[in-house]
C-alpha positions as CSV (number, residue, x, y, z in Angstrom):
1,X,-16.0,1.3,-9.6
2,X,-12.7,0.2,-9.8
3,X,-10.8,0.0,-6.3
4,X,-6.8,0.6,-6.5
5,X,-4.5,-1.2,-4.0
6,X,-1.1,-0.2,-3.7
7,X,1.1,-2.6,-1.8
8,X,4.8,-1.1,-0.8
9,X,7.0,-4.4,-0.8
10,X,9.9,-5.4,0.9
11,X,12.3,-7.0,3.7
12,X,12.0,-6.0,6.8
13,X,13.8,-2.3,7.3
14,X,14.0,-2.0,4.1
15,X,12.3,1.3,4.0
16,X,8.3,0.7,3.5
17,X,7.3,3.5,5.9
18,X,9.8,5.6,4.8
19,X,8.6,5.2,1.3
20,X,5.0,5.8,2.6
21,X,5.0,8.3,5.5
22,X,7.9,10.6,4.1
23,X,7.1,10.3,0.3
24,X,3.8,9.2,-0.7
25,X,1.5,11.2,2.1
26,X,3.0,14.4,1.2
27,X,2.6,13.7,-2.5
28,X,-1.3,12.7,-1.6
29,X,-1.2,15.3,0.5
30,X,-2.5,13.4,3.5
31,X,-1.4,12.9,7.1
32,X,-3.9,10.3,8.4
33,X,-4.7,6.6,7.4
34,X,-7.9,7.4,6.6
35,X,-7.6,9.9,4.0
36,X,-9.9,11.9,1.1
37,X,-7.7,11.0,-1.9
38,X,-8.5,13.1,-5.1
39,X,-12.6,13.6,-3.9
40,X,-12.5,9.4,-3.5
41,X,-12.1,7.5,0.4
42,X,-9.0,6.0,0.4
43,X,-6.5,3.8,3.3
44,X,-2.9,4.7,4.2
45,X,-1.4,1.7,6.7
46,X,2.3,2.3,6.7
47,X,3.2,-0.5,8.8
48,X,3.6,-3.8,6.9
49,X,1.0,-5.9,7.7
50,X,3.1,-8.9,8.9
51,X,4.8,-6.7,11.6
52,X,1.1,-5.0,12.3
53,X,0.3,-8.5,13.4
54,X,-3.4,-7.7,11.9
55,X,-6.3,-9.7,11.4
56,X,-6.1,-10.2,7.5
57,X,-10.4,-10.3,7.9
58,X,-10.4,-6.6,10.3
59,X,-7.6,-5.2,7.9
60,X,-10.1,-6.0,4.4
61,X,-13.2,-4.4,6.6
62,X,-11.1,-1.2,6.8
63,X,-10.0,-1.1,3.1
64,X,-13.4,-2.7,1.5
65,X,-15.2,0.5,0.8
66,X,-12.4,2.6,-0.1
67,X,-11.3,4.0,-3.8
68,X,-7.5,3.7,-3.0
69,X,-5.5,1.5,-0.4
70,X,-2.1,1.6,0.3
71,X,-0.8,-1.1,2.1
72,X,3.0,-2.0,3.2
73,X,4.3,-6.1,3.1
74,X,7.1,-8.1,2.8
75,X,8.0,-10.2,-0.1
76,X,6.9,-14.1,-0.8
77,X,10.5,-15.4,-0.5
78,X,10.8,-14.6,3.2
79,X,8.9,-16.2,5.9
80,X,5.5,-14.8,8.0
81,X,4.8,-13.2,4.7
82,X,0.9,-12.3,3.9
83,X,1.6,-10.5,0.4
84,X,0.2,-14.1,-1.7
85,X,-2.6,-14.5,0.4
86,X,-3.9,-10.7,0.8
87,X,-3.3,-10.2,-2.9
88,X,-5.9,-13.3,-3.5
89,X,-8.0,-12.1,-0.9
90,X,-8.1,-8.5,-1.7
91,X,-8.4,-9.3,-5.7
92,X,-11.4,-11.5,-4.6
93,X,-13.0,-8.7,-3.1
94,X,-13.2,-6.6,-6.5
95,X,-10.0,-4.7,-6.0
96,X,-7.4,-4.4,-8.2
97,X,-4.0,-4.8,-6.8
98,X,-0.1,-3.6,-7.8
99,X,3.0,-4.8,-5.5
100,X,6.0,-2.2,-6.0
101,X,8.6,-3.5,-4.8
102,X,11.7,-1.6,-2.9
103,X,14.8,-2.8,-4.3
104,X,17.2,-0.2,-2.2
105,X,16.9,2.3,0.5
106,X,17.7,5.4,-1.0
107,X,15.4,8.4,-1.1
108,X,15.9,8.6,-4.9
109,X,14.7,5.0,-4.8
110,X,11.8,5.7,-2.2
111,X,11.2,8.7,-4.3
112,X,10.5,7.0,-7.6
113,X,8.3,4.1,-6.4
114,X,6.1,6.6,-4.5
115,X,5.7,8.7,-7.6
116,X,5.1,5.7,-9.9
117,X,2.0,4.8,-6.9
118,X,0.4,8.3,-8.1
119,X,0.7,7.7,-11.5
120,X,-1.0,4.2,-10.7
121,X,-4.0,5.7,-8.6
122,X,-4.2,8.8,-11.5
123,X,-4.9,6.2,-14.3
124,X,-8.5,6.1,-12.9
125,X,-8.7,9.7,-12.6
């Protein structure tokens, strides 16, 4: 079984939870992180995991069984970033991962990249 993660990237403020809570969710149609995503388990954190101050090893317990995984983070070329290292860690754990990254704050913008993460997790469909 392929596992899907989706990982919103960008700067701080930069809109992440916007792109996830006010976009994504309803297009999932979910409201919780832990979410029933097209009959498969999936994970919603909104909150980019640098600013989430999470244990990289409790953060892969909570997304290791699940289908889909969307995750928030902010780029490589800005310090106290995790993106490199989760990607290797999550990739050595069998899933299959995809940064999209925001490159403005507009809800056209948000808009797009949460529609382009549904085409993503339908290609499995």
């Amino acid at each position: 079984m392929l596992k899907k993660v989706a990982i919103v990237v960008g700067s701080q403020d930069s809109g992440k939870s916007t792109t996830i809570n006010k976009h994504l969710k309803p297009k999932l149609g979910i409201k919780e992180k832990a979410y029933l995503f097209w009959k498969k388990q999936g994970y919603v954190m909104s909150q980019s995991i640098e600013e989430s101050n999470i244990n990289l090893d409790s953060l892969l317990k909570k997304c290791i069984d699940k289908k889909f995984v969307v995750l928030a983070a902010r780029p490589d070329n800005e310090r106290r970033t995790e993106l490199t290292l989760f990607t290797k860690i999550l990739k050595e754990n069998g899933f299959d991962v995809k940064p999209f990254t925001l490159k403005e704050r507009t809800d056209n913008h948000q808009n797009i990249q949460s529609d382009e993460i549904v085409a993503y997790f339908e290609k499995e469909i």
